[in-house]
Backbone as JSON Lines, residues from 0, in Angstrom:
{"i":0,"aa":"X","n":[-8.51,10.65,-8.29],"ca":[-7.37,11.04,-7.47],"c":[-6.17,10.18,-7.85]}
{"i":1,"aa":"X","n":[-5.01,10.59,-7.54],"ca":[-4.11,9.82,-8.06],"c":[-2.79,10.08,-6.45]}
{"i":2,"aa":"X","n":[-1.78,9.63,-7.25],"ca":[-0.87,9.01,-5.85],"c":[-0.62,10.58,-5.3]}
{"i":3,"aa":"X","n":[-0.58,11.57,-5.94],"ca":[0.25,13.19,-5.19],"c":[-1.16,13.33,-4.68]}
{"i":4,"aa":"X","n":[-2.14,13.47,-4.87],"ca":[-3.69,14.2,-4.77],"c":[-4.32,13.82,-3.47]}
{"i":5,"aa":"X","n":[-3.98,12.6,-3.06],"ca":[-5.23,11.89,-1.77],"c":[-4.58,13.03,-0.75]}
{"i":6,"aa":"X","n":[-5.67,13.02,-0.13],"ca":[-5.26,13.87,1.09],"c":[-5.08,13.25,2.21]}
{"i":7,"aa":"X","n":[-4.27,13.7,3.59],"ca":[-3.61,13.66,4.31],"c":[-4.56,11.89,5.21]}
{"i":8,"aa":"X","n":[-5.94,12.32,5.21],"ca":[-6.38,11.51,6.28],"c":[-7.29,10.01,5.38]}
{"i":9,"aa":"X","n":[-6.67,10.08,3.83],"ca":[-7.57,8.83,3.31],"c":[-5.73,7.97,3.53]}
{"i":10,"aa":"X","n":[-4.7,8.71,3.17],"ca":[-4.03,7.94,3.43],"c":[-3.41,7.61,4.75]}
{"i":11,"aa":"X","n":[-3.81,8.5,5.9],"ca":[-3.47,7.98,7.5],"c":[-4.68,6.5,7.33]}
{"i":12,"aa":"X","n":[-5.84,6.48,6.53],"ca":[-6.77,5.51,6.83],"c":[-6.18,4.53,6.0]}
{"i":13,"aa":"X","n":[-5.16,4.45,5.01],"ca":[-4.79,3.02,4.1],"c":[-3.57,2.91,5.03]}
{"i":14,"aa":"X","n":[-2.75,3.57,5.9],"ca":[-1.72,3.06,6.32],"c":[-2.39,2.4,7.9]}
{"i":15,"aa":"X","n":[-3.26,2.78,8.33],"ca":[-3.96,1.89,9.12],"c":[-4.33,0.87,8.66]}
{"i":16,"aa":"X","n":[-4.91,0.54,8.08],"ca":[-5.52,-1.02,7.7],"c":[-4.19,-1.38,7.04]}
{"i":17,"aa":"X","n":[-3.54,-1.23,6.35],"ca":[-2.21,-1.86,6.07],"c":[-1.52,-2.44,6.99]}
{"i":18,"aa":"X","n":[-1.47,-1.84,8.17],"ca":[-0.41,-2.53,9.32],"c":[-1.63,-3.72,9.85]}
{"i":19,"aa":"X","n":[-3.21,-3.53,9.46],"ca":[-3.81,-4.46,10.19],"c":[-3.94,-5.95,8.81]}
{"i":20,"aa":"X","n":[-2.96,-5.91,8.1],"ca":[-2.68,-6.94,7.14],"c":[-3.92,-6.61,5.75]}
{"i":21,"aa":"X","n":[-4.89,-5.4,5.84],"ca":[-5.88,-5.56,4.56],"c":[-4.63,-5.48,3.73]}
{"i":22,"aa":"X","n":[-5.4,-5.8,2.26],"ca":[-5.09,-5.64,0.86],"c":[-5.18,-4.26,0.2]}
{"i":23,"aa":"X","n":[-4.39,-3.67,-0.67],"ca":[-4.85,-2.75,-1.29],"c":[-6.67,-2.47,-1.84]}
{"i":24,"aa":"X","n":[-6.36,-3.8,-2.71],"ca":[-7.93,-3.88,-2.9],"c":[-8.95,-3.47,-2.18]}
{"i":25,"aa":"X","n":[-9.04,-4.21,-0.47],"ca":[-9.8,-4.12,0.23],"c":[-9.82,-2.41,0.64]}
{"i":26,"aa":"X","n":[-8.54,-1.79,1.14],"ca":[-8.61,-0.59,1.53],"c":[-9.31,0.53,0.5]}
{"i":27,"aa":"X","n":[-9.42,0.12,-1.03],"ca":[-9.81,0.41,-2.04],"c":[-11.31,0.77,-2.07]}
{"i":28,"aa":"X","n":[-11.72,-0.22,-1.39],"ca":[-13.11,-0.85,-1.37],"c":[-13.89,0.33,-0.2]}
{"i":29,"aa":"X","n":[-13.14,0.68,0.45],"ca":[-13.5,1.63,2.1],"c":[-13.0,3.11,2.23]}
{"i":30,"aa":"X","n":[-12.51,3.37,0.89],"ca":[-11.78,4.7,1.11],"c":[-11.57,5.26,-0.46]}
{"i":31,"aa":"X","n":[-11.41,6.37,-0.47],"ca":[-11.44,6.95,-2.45],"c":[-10.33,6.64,-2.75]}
{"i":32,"aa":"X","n":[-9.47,5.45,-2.77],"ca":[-7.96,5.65,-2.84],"c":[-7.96,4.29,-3.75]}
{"i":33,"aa":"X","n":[-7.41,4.65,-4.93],"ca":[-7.26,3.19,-5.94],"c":[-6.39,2.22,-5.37]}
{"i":34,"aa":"X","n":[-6.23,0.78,-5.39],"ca":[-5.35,0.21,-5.19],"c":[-4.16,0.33,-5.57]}
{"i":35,"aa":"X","n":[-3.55,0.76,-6.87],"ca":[-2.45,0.86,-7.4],"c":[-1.71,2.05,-6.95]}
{"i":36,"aa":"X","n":[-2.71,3.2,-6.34],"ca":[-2.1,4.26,-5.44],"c":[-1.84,3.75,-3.99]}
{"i":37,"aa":"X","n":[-2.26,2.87,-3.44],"ca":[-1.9,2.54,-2.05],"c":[-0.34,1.66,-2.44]}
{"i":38,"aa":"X","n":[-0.47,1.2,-3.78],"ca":[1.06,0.24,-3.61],"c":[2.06,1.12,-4.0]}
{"i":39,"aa":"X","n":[1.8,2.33,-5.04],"ca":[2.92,3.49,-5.2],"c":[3.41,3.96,-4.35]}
{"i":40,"aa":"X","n":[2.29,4.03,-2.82],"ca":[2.82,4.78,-2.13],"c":[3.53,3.66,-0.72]}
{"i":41,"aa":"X","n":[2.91,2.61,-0.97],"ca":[4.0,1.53,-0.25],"c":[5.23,1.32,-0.78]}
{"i":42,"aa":"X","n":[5.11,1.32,-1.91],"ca":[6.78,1.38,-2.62],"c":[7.58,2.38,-2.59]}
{"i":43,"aa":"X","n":[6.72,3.52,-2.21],"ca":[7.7,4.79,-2.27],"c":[8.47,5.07,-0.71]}
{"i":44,"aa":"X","n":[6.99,4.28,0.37],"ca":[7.61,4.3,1.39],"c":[9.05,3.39,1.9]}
{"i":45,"aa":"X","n":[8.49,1.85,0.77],"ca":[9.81,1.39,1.01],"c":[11.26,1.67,0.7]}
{"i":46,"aa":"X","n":[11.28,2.49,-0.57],"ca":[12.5,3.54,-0.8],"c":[12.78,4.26,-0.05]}
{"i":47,"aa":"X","n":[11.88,4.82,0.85],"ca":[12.48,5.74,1.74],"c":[12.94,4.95,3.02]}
{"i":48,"aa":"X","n":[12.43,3.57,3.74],"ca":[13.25,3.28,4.56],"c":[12.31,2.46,4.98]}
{"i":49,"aa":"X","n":[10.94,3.32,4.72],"ca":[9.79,2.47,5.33],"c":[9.07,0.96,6.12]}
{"i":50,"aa":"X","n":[8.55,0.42,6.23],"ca":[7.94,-0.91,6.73],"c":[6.88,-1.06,6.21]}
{"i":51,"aa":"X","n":[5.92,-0.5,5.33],"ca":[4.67,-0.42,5.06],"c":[4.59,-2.25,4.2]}
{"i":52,"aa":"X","n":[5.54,-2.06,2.91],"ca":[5.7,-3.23,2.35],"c":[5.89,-4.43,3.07]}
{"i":53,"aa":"X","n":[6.2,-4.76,4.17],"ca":[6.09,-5.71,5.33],"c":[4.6,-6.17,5.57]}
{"i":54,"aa":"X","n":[3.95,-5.31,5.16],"ca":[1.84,-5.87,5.71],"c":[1.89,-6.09,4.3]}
{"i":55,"aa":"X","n":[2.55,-6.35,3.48],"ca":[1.47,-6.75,2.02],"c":[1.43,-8.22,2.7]}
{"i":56,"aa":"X","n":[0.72,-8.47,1.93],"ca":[0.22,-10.05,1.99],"c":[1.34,-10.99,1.23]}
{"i":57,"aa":"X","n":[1.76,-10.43,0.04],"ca":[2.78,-11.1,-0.96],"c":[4.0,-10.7,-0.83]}
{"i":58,"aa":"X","n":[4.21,-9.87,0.28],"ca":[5.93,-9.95,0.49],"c":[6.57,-11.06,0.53]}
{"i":59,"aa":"X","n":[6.61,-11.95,1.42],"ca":[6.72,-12.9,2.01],"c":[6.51,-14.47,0.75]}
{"i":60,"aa":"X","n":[6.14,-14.61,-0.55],"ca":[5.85,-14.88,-1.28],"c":[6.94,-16.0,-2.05]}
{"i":61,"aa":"X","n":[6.72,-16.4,-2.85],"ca":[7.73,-17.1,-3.63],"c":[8.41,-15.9,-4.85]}
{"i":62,"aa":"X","n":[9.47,-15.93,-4.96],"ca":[10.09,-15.09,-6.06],"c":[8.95,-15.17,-7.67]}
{"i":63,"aa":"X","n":[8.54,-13.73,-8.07],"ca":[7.56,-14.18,-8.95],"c":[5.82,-14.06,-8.46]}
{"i":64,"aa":"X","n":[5.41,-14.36,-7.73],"ca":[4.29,-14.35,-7.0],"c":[3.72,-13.2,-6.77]}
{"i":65,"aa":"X","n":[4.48,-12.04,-6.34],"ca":[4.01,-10.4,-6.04],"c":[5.4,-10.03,-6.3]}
{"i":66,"aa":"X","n":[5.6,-9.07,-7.64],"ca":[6.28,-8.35,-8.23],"c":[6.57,-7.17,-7.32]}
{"i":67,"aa":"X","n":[7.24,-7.2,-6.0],"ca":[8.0,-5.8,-5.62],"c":[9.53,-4.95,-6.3]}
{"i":68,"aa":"X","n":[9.34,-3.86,-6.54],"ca":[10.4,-3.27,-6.91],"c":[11.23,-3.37,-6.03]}
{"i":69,"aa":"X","n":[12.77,-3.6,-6.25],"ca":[13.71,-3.25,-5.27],"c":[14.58,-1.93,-5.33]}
């Protein structure tokens, strides 16, 4: 599966554990959804206006530490 493909309720289940601070990884680990698709779609949410990028763990980080797009 890739970032257009997951369906409606694996990603209602990564944006749940996201607000409860998991990791991509971890949500990875509990659901068919790759990690690198849970951060496409945190990044896409943060383009759109979103908060999702707020529960990463490495927002909050030293410049360098977790590479977010701006």
């Amino acid at each position: 599966m890739n970032a257009r493909t997951i369906d409606d309720a694996t990603w209602q289940f990564a944006q749940e554990r996201l607000l409860e601070q998991w990791s991509p990884e971890q949500i990875s680990g509990h659901a068919a959804i790759s990690p690198e698709t849970v951060y496409q779609r945190v990044y896409a949410d943060k383009r759109a206006g979103g908060v999702l990028w707020k529960n990463l763990r490495c927002h909050n980080q030293p410049l360098g530490w977790c590479l977010l797009p701006t």
